[in-house]
C-alpha positions, 0 to 999 in steps of 0.5 A, spaced: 485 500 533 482 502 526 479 495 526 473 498 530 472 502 525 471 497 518 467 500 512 465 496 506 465 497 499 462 502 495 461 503 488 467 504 483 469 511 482 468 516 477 473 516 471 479 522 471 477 521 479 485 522 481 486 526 475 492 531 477 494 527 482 501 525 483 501 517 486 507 513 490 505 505 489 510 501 494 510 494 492 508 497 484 510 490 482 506 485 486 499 482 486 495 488 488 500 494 487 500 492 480 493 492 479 492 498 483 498 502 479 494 501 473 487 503 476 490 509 478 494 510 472 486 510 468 483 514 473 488 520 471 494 519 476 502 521 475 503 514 478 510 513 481 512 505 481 516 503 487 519 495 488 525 491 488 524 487 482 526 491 476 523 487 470 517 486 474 517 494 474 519 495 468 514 490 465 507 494 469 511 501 466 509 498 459 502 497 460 501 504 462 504 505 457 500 503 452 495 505 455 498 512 454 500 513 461 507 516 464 509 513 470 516 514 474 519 507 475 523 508 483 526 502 484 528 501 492 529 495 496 524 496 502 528 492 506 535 495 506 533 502 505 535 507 510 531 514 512 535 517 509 533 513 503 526 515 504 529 522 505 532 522 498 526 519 494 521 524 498 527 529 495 527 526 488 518 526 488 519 533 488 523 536 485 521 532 479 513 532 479 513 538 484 508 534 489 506 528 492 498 526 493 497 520 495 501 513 498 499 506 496 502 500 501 501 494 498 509 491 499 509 486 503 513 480 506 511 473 508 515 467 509 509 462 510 506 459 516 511 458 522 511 456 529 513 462 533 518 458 535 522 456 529 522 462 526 529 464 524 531 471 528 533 474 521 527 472 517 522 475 523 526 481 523 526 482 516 518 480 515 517 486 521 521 490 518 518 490 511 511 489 512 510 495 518 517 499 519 519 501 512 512 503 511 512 508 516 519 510 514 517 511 508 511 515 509 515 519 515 519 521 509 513 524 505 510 528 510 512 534 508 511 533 501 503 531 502 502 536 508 503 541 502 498 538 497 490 540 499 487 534 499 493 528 501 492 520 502 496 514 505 493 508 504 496 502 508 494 495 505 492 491 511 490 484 511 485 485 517 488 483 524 482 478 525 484 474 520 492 474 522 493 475 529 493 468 529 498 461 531 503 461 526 501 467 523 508 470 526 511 476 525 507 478 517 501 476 523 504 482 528 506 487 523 499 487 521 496 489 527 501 494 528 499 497 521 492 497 524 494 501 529 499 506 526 492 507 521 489 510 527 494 513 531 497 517 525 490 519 523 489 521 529 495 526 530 493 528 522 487 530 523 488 538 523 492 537 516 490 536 509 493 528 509 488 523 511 490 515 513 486 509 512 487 502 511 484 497 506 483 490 507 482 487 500 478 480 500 481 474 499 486 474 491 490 471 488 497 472 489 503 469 491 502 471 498 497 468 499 498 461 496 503 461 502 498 460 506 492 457 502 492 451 498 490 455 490 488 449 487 482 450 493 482 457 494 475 458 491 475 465 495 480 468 493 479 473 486 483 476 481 486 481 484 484 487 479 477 486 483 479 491 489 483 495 484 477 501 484 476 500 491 483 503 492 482 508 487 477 511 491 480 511 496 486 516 495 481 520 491 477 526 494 471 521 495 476 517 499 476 522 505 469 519 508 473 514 510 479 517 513 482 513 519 477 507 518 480 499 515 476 499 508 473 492 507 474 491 499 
């Protein structure tokens, strides 16, 4: 699993480090996503915000915007989308960028602590199907856009399985220890190519996700999400290569 191979942080990157680079963001509108879209964006990425809320897309469309940025808005909802639907933005990526660089997943779904007993069949299926499923979709789809670029990365957001694969952590708990795995394995069968797989295991941040499970009010852990923005920059930047197959700790 990638969780034995855990890094930590290490210094913020380099102003322009992802300059010319073209950056799909998956769950551009959440907590990390959106922090990270705009990192990205200043570090001098094409930025491609992807999420099922469109207000809440178009609302970190303008803050790049502001700051001068360009990005590209995709709205898709991970949890009824189909490969074909994945075929066609990887299609649409290309055909209007001319190429692909790098993938951030930051989408996620948690209902909340259950019992594995009284979770609802429809909701267990979902929370897996969203939170590792589309993930692989989604970046099998990207494939043959990345293999084309000279130096490709995929970032999966993981909320490490030591933290997670727990009682009452339920399929988010489950998805999250296969995230691990798939980093490990996909890596592994990448390693001749010019793509490289890594997870990202933020620390403790504010964000709805996480107040599920986590009383706010005394959460004195956790902190702005726009902590472990550059951490994420890094990483699909060229630097980020010394940490290919690893969980990144942020």
């Amino acid at each position: 699993m990638a969780s034995d191979r855990m890094t930590s942080a290490s210094p913020a990157p380099a102003p322009e480090v992802l300059q010319g680079r073209v950056i799909l963001i998956v769950g551009a509108h959440g907590a990390l996503g959106r922090a990270s879209a705009l990192a990205c964006a200043a570090a001098g990425a094409q930025v491609v915000l992807l999420g099922r809320k469109v207000p809440k897309l178009n609302r970190v469309y303008d803050a790049i915007a502001r700051e001068g940025g360009e990005p590209l808005l995709y709205p898709l909802d991970l949890e009824g989308a189909t490969p074909a639907d994945y075929a066609e933005m990887a299609e649409r990526i290309g055909g209007t960028l001319g190429r692909l660089d790098g993938i951030l997943h930051c989408a996620a779904d948690f209902p909340g602590l259950t019992p594995l007993e009284h979770v609802d069949p429809g909701v267990f299926a979902r929370v897996l199907h969203v939170d590792l499923t589309a993930r692989w979709w989604l970046t099998q789809a990207c494939l043959p856009l990345l293999r084309a670029a000279p130096d490709a990365a995929v970032v999966f957001a993981i909320d490490p399985p030591d933290r997670t694969v727990h009682p009452y952590w339920g399929a988010y708990g489950i998805a999250q220890a296969g995230n691990a795995a798939l980093v490990s394995m996909l890596d592994g069968e990448l390693a001749s190519t010019s793509v490289r797989v890594c997870g990202f295991a933020p620390g403790p941040m504010r964000s709805p996700l996480r107040a599920k499970a986590f009383v706010e009010d005394g959460d004195a852990a956790a902190v702005d999400p726009g902590a472990h923005a550059p951490a994420c920059v890094m990483l699909l930047s060229a630097a980020g290569a010394e940490h290919r197959g690893e969980l990144f700790a942020g």
